[in-house]
C-alpha positions in Angstrom: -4.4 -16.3 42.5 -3.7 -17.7 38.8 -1.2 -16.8 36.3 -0.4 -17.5 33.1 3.0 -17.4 31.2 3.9 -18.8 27.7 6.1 -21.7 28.2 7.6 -24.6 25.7 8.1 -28.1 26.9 11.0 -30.1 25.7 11.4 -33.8 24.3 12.4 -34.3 28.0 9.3 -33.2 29.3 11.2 -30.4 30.6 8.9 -27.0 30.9 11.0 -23.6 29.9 9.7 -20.2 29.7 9.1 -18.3 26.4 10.2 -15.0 27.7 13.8 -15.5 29.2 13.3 -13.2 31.8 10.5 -15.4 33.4 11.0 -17.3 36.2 8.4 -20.7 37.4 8.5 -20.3 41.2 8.9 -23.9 42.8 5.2 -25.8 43.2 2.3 -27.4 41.9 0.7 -26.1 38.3 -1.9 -27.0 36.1 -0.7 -27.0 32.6 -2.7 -26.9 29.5 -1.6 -26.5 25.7 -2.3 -26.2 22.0 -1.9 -28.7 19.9 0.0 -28.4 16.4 -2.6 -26.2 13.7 -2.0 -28.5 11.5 -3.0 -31.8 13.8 -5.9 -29.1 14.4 -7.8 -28.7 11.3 -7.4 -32.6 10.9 -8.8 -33.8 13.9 -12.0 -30.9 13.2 -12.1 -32.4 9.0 -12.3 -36.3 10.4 -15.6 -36.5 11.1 -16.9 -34.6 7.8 -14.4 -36.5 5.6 -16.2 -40.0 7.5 -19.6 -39.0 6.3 -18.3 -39.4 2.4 -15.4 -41.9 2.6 -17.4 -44.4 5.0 -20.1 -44.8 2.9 -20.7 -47.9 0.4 -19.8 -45.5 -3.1 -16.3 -45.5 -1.6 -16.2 -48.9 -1.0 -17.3 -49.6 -4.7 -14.8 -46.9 -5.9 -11.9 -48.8 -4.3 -12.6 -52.3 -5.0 -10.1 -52.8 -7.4 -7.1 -52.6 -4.9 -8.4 -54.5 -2.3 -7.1 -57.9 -2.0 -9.3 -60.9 -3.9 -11.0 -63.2 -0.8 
């Protein structure tokens, strides 16, 4: 049988429940969990962001600040 409870997980690595009246019986789990929205939308805007900044206009663009070889 599976359940599921909200939990939060410390700097420790420590795993407490959201709801203080829930209890994590003793045993094995498989935990899962959400990253950050804001790490979110920027891991989903990389790869559309690559397709302009990779390309040789950028490079041109920012030529000025790169250093002389």
């Amino acid at each position: 049988m599976t359940h599921a409870i909200e939990v939060e997980i410390d700097s420790l690595g420590k795993v407490h429940p959201v709801d203080p009246l829930s209890t994590l019986p003793e045993g094995r789990a498989i935990l899962t969990w959400q990253t950050a929205p804001e790490h979110e939308t920027m891991l989903l805007s990389e790869t559309a962001l690559a397709e302009n900044w990779l390309g040789p206009e950028e490079d041109a663009a920012w030529a000025h600040l790169q250093p002389a070889k």
